[in-house]
N, C-alpha and C positions, 0 to 999 in steps of 0.2 A: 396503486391505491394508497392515498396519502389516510394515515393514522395520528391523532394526538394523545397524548398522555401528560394529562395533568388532574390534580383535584383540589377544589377547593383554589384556586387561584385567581386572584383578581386581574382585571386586565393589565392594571397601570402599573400592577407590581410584578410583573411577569417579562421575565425575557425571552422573544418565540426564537427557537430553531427548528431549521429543517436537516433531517437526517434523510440524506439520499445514497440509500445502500440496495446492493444488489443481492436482496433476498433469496431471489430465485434466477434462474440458468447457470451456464457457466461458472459466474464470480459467486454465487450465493458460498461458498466455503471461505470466504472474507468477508461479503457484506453480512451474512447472522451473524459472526461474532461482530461484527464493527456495531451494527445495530444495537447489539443487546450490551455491549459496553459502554454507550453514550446513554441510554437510557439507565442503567443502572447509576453512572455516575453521577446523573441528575438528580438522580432522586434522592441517590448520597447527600448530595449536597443541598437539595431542599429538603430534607428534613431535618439538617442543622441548621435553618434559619435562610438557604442560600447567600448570595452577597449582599452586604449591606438592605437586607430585608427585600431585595429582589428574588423574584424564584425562577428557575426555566420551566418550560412548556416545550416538549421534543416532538413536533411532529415527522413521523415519520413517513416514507413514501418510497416504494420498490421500482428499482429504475429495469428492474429484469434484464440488468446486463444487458441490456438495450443502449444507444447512445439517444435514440429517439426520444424512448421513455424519458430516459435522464434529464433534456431538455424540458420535457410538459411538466415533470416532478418540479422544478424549479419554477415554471410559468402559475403551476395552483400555487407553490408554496406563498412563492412571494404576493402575488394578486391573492389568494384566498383567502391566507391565513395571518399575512403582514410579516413574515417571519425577517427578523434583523440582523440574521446569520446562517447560513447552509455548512455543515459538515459533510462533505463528500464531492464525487462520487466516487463510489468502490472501483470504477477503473480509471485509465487513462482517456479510454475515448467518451467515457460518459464525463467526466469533468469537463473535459474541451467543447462536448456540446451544450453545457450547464451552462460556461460560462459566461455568454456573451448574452444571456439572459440574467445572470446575477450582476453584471457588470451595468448593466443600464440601468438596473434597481439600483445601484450602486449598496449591493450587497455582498459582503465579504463570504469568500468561502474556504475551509480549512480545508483540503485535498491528503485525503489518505492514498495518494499515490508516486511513484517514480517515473512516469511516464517523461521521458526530456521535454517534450513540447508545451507542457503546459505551463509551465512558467518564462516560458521565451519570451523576453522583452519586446517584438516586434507586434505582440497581440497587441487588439487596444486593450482588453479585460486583465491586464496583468497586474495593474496595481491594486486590485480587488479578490487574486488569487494567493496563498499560504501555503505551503505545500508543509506537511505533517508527517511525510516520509523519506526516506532520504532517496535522493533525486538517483534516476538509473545513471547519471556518469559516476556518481559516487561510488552506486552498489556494482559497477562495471569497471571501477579500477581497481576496487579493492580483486574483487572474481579474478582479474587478470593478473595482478600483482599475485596472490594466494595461488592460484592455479594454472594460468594456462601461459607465464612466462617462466614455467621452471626450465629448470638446465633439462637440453636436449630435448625440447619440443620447439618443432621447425613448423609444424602444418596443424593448422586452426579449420577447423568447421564449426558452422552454427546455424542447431534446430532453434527457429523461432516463432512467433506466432505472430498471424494477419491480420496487425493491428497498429495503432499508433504506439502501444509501447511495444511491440516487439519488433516493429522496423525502427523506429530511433532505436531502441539499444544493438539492433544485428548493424544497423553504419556506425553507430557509436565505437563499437568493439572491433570494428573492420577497421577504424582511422588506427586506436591503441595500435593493433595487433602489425601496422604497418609500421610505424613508429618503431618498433622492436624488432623488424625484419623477420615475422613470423608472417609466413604465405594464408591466405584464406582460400584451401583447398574448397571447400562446400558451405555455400547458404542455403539454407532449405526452411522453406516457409508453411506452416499449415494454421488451417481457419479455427478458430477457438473449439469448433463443434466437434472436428474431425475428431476418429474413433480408431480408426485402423491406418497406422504411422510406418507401415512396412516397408513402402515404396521409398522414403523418406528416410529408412534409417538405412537400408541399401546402398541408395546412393552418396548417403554419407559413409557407411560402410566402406564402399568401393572407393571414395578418395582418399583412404589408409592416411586420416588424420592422427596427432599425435595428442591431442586432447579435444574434443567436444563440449562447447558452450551450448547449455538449455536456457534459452529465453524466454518464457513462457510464465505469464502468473498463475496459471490456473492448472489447479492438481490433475484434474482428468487428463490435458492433453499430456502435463508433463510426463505421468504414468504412464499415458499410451506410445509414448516416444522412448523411456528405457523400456518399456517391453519388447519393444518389438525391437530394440540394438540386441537386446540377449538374443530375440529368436535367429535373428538374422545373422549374428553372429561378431557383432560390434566390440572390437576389445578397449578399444581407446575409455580413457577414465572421462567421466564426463561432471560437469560442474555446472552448480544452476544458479538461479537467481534467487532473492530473498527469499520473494512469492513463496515457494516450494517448501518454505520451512512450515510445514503445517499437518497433521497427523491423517487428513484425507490421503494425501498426494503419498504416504507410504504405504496406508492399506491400499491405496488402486495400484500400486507400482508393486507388491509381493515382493517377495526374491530378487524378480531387476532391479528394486531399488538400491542393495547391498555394496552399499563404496561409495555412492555417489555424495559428493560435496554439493554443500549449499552455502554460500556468503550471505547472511541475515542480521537481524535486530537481535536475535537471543533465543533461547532454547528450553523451551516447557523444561525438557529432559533433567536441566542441567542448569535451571536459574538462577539469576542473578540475584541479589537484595531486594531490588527493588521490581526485582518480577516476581519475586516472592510476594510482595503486598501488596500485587495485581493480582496475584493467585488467590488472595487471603478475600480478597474485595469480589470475585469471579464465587466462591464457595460458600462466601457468605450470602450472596443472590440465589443459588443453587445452581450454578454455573460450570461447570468446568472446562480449560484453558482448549483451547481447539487449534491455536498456530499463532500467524502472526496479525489477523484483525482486532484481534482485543489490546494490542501496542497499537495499529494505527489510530485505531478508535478514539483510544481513550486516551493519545496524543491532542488528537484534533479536538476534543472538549476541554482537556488540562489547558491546552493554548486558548481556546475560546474566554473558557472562565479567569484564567491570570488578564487578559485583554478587558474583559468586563469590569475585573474588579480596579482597573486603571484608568476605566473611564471617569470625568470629571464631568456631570449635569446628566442628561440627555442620552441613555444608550441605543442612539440610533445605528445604523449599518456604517456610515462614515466616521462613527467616533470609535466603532471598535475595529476597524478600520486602522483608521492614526494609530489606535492605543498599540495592536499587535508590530506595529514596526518600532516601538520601544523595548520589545522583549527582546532581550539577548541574555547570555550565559546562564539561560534560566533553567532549574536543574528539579523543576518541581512535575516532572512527567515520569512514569514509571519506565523510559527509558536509558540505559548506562551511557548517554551523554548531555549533551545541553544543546537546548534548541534557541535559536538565535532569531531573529531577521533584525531590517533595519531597513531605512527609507529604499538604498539601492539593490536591495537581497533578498529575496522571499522564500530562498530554501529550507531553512530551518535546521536540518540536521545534518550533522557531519559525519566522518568515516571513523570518530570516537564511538561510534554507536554501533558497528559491526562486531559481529565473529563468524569463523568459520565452521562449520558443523558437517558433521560425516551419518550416513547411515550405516551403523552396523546392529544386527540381529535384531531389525523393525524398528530400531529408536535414532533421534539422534542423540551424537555425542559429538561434544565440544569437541575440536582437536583447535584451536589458535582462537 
């Protein structure tokens, strides 16, 4: 169900977006915060005036962690509503179905995801995608680098999830891990829904790896996979993706979660400056911080609006389009790097924007 939010706004001075976040199933512990940071920043910003006397208008529209939905969310937005920019979607495979519906519109979309495929130059929709998270090779070497090429670990396994991002990143991690003559004892793959991850942490178990990659964006499954390595009896230290930095995924993981590493954007826990005055902007809403979709979020609008305010005449989808592949070294997002693109690069962020983060006694904390 597509929603707008706007008042008082005239047509001609209005910039529409579509917000396609995954409010409910699965991904909904990313898409509400993503949602309710793109709208609060909007309004931020039209109640000082917006840009140059333009305002936004955020409509909204829940892809239910669906790839399906994802796709008709982008078919109303654009045919219904005229929207001149889409922010999302909250996964990997609901962006990839969005896309080649934004891409005929010739509609730009900021993508709050790392999923590898969506930005492969081989689509035809890729010079109409932005990507506002850092791509999973990034957040897959730093992981590897920080974690699973330490001295004296020979044998790699990896739980991941049955999805466009969690098979690019489980070959992603199998090429590194070959490159460094670390063997890929166990892949073991389960469906975003799956609940009971025993069978799976077993036979990970039993190939007596010497460190455990989680691939997984989504808190439930990740929690249901260290639970059931404790039940099972898994010693191997395991290490997860960004995704996992998020206060869901440690209350469903209890106790199993204790040690586990995560390679992320930053750490409610343990903030940075300028996640502090993502925090300050989050509390003045009546908000409080929930992981890592209020950095994707309100990446993907800070890019949007810097792209607007560089448009010259006309801000149609092709001009903010152009505009966003002029951004580089731009350091006006509440994340500790700079977000980049340019004609031949649509990634945006680099491996300046990581840290490593540990669970201990139900938080995280910074360790690197």
């Amino acid at each position: 169900m597509c929603a707008a939010v706007a008042s008082g706004v005239q047509a001609e001075e209005t910039i529409k977006v579509g917000g396609i976040f995954s409010v409910t199933g699965p991904a909904a512990p990313f898409g509400v915060p993503e949602r309710d940071i793109v709208q609060i920043l909007a309004d931020n910003l039209n109640s000082e005036g917006g840009i140059d006397s333009k305002k936004f208008e955020i409509i909204m529209c829940d892809d239910q962690t669906n790839p399906t939905e994802a796709a008709r969310c982008a078919t109303r937005l654009i045919r219904q509503d005229g929207v001149q920019a889409i922010v999302g979607s909250t996964t990997g495979t609901g962006t990839l179905a969005l896309m080649p519906v934004a891409a005929k519109a010739e509609v730009p979309v900021l993508a709050p995801v790392g999923t590898i495929s969506v930005t492969d130059k081989s689509h035809d929709f890729w010079p109409w995608v932005f990507r506002v998270a850092p791509t999973d090779r990034v957040i897959l070497s730093g992981i590897m680098e920080r974690g699973v090429f330490a001295p004296g670990h020979k044998r790699f396994a990896i739980m991941y999830q049955e999805d466009a991002y969690g098979e690019a990143g489980m070959e992603y991690a199998s090429e590194l891990s070959q490159e460094h003559d670390i063997e890929v004892v166990a892949a073991v793959g389960a469906p975003l829904s799956a609940i009971d991850l025993t069978a799976a942490a077993t036979k990970i178990r039993n190939a007596e790896p010497d460190v455990v990659l989680l691939q997984t964006s989504a808190p439930a499954l990740g929690a249901a996979f260290v639970r059931a390595a404790k039940q099972v009896g898994l010693e191997a230290p395991i290490i997860g993706s960004g995704s996992l930095n998020q206060q869901p995924f440690i209350d469903a993981a209890g106790d199993a979660g204790e040690g586990v590493q995560v390679v992320s954007m930053g750490n409610w826990n343990d903030p940075s400056e300028r996640q502090k005055e993502l925090g300050e902007v989050l509390a003045a809403a009546g908000k409080e911080p929930k992981g890592y979709g209020e950095l994707l979020g309100s990446t993907g609008f800070m890019a949007l609006a810097e792209a607007v305010r560089r448009v010259e005449g006309d801000v149609t989808g092709a001009a903010i389009r152009d505009a966003l592949e002029t951004i580089c070294d731009f350091e006006g997002t509440y994340l500790d790097g700079k977000l980049c693109y340019s004609k031949e690069q649509h990634e945006g962020i680099a491996e300046d924007s990581l840290i490593t983060v540990e669970i201990r006694n139900g938080e995280f904390i910074t360790v690197e």
